[in-house]
KEZA-306546 format. One record per residue (C-alpha): residue number from 1; chain; x, y, z. Coordinates in steps of 0.25 Angstrom, whole numbers, padded with zeros to 4 digits, m for minus. Last residue first. Example, Ala and Ser with C-alpha at 12.3 -4.5 7.8 and 13.67 -1.06 7.14 Angstrom:
KEZA-306546
R,pos,unit,px,py,pz
R,2,A,0055,m0004,0029
R,1,A,0049,m0018,0031
//
This chain:
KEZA-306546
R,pos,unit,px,py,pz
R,257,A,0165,0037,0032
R,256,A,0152,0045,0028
R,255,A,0152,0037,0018
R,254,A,0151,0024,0027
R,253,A,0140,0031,0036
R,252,A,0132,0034,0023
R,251,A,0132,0020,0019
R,250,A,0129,0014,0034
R,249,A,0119,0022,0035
R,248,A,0113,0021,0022
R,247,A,0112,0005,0026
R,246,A,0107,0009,0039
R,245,A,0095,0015,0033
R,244,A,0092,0003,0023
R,243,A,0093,m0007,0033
R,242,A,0083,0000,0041
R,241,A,0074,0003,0030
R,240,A,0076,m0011,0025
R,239,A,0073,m0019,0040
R,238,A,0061,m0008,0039
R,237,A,0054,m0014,0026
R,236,A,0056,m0028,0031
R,235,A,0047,m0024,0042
R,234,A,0039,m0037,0038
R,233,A,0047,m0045,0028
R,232,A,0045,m0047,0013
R,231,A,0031,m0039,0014
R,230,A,0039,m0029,0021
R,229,A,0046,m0025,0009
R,228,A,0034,m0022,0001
R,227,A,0025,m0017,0010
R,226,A,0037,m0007,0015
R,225,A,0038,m0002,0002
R,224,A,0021,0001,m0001
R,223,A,0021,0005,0013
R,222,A,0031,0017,0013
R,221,A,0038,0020,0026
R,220,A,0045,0005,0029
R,219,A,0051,0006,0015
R,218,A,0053,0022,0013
R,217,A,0062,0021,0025
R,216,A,0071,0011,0017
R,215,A,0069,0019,0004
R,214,A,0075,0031,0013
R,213,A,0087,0023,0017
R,212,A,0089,0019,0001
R,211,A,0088,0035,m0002
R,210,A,0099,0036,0008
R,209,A,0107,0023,0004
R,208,A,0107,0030,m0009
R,207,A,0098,0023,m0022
R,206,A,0102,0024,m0035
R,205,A,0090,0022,m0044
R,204,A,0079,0010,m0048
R,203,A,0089,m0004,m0051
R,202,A,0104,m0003,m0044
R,201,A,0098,0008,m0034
R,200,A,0089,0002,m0029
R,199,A,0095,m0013,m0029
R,198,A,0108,m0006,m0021
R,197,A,0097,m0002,m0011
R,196,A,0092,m0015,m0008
R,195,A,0106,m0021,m0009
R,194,A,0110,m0011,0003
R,193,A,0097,m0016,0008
R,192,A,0103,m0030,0010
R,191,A,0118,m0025,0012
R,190,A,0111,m0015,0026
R,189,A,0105,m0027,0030
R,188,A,0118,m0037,0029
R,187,A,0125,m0028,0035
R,186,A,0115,m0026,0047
R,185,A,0106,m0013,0049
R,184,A,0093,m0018,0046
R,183,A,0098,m0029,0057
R,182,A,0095,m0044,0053
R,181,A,0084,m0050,0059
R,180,A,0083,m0059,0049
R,179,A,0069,m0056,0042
R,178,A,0076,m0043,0040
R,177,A,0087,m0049,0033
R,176,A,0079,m0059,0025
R,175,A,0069,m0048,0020
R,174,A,0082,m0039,0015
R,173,A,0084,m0051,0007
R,172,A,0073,m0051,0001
R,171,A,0072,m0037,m0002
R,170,A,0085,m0040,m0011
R,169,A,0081,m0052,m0018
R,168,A,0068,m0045,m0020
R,167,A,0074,m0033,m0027
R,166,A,0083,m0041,m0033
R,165,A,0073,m0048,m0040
R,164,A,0066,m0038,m0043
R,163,A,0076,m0030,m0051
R,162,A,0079,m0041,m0059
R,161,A,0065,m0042,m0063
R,160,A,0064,m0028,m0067
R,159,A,0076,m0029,m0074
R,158,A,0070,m0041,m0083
R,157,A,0057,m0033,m0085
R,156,A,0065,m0020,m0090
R,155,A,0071,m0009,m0086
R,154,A,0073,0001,m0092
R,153,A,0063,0012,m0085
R,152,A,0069,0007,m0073
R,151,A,0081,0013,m0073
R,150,A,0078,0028,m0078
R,149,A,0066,0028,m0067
R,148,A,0075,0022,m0056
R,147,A,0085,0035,m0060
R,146,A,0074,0046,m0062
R,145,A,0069,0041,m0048
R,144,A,0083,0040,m0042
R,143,A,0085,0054,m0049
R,142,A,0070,0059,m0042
R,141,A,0076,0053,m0027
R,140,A,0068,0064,m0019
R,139,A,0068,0057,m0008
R,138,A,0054,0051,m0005
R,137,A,0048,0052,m0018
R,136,A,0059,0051,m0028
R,135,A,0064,0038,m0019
R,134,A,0049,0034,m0018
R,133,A,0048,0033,m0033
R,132,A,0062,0026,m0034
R,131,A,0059,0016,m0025
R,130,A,0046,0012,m0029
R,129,A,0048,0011,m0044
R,128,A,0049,m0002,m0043
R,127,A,0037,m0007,m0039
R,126,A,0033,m0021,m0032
R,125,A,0019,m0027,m0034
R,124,A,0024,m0036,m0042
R,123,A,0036,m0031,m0050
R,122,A,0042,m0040,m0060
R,121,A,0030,m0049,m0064
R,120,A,0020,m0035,m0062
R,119,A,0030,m0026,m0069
R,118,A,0029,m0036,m0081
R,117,A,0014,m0038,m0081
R,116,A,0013,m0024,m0082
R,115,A,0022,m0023,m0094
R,114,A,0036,m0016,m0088
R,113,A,0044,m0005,m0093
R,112,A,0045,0003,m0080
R,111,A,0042,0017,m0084
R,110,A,0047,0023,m0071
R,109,A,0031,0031,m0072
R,108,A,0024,0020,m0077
R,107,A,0031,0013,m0066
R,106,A,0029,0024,m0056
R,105,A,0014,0023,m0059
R,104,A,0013,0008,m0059
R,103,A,0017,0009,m0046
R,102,A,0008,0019,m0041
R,101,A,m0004,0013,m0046
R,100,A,0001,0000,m0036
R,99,A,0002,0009,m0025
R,98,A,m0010,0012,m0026
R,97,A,m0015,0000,m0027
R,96,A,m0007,m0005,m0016
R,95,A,m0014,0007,m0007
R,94,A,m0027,0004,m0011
R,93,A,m0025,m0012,m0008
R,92,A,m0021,m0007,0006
R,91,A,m0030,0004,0007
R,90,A,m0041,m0006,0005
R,89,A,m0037,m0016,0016
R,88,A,m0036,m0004,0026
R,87,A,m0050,m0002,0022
R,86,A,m0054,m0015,0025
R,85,A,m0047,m0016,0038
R,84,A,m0054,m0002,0042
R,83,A,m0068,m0007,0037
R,82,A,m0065,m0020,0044
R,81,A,m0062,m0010,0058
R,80,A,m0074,m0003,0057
R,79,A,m0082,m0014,0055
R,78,A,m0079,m0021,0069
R,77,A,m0080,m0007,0076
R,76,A,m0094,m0007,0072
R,75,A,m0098,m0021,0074
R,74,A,m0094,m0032,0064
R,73,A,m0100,m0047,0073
R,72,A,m0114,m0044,0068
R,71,A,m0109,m0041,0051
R,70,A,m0120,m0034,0047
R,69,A,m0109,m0025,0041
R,68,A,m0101,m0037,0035
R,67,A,m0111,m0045,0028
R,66,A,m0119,m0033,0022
R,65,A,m0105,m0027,0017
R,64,A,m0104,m0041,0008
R,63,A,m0118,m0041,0003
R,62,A,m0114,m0027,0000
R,61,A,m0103,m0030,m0008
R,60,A,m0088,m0025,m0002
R,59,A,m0082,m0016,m0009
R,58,A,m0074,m0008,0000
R,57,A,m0084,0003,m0003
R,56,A,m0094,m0004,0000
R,55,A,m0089,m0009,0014
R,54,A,m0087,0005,0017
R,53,A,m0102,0010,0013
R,52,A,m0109,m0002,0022
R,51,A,m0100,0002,0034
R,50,A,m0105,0017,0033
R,49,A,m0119,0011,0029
R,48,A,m0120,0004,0042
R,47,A,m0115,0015,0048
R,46,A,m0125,0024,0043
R,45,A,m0135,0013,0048
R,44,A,m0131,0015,0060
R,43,A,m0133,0029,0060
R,42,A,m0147,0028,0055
R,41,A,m0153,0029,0043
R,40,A,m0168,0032,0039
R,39,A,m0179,0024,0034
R,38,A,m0192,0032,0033
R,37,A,m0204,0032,0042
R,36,A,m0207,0047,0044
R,35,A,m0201,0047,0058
R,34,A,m0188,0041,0051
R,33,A,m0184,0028,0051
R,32,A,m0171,0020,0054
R,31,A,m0163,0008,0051
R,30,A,m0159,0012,0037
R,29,A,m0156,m0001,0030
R,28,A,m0142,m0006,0025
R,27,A,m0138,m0018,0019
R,26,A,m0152,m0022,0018
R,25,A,m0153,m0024,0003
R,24,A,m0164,m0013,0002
R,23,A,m0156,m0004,0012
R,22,A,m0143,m0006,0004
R,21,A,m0151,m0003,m0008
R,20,A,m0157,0010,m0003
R,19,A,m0144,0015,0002
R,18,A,m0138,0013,m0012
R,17,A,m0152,0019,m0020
R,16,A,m0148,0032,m0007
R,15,A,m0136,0035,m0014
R,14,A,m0121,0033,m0007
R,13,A,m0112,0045,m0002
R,12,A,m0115,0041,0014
R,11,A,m0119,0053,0018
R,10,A,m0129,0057,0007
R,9,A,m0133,0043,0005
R,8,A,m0137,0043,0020
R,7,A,m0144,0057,0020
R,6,A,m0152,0052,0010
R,5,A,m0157,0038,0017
R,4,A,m0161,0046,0026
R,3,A,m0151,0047,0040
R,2,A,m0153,0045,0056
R,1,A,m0147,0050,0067
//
């Protein structure tokens, strides 16, 4: 089949100055002619342009998008699969964006009494709102909300700093079980993630070993916690899970008794 150049600009949502200017620079020329002489496109040269289009819009500078797609070692398949990678890329910086937005939303919304600069030395790219947000999302925790939001809103850079700390003191030594081989559902485990939740509860809202249980399946299900912990160790999030579930056991086993 072949295309006019106003045919193509219609299906591929550019104008017809930009396919003109391609054509001029020689990134991409019709390869066709028409019984009355004129220049027409052809399906490869759709794809061509579909390829051209993409690494536009990832930003890539033409001289650049030149280079790749006359590339003679990139077949078809070969693109296909840098356009996925590159895409996957995207969604990954997208996604951390978006997450990031959402941060500063909760914050805003927790009213953490932090300058920018602040939460930036004190958190990172940790936020502490997490687990009360996902416990009023995911099991209805509104009074742990309301609770983490009364506590948080007093404190201040010095708290903030001490809540770190033993946050990582903590996580770390979580890591150094699981980097062990020690069981998830071992005594010094289920004391580990005991502290784990005791540091919940001493700092955002009070945390049952049920809601603790679901924070641990929240850990390997949601990508943003289970990025965080497993950047210490990988699978570090499903050591905690674990940890965590056979921890509740063991409470509700012992009042059950």
């Amino acid at each position: 089949m072949s295309y006019s150049v106003g045919r193509v600009a219609d299906l591929a949502g550019v104008t017809i100055r930009t396919l003109h200017h391609y054509d001029e620079i020689g990134l991409l020329s019709p390869g066709g002619r028409s019984a009355a002489g004129y220049r027409i496109y052809e399906e490869p040269d759709l794809e061509r342009l579909q390829r051209i289009l993409f690494y536009r819009e990832l930003g890539f500078a033409l001289e650049e998008i030149a280079a790749i797609v006359d590339d003679p070692r990139t077949d078809a398949v070969g693109h296909l699969r840098h356009q996925r990678g590159l895409l996957t890329e995207r969604m990954e910086r997208l996604q951390k964006m978006v997450a990031a937005i959402d941060y500063e939303m909760e914050a805003r919304d927790m009213d953490i009494k932090l300058t920018p600069e602040e939460r930036l030395e004190v958190f990172g790219d940790f936020s502490p709102e997490d687990h009360a947000e996902e416990a009023e999302q995911r099991w209805g925790g509104i009074d742990a909300y309301r609770q983490s939001q009364r506590r948080v809103s007093n404190y201040t850079k010095e708290d903030w700093l001490k809540i770190k700390t033993e946050h990582d003191e903590v996580a770390a030594n979580l890591a150094a079980l699981f980097e062990s081989g020690t069981a998830p559902d071992s005594e010094a485990a289920m004391a580990a993630v005991e502290a784990h939740r005791q540091h919940i509860s001493r700092w955002y809202y009070d945390c049952s070993h049920e809601s603790h249980r679901g924070l641990g399946e929240m850990y390997v299900s949601d990508e943003r916690f289970r990025a965080n912990y497993d950047a210490l160790a990988p699978g570090l999030s499903g050591f905690i899970r674990d940890a965590a579930r056979a921890n509740a056991e063991r409470a509700s086993d012992t009042s059950k008794g």
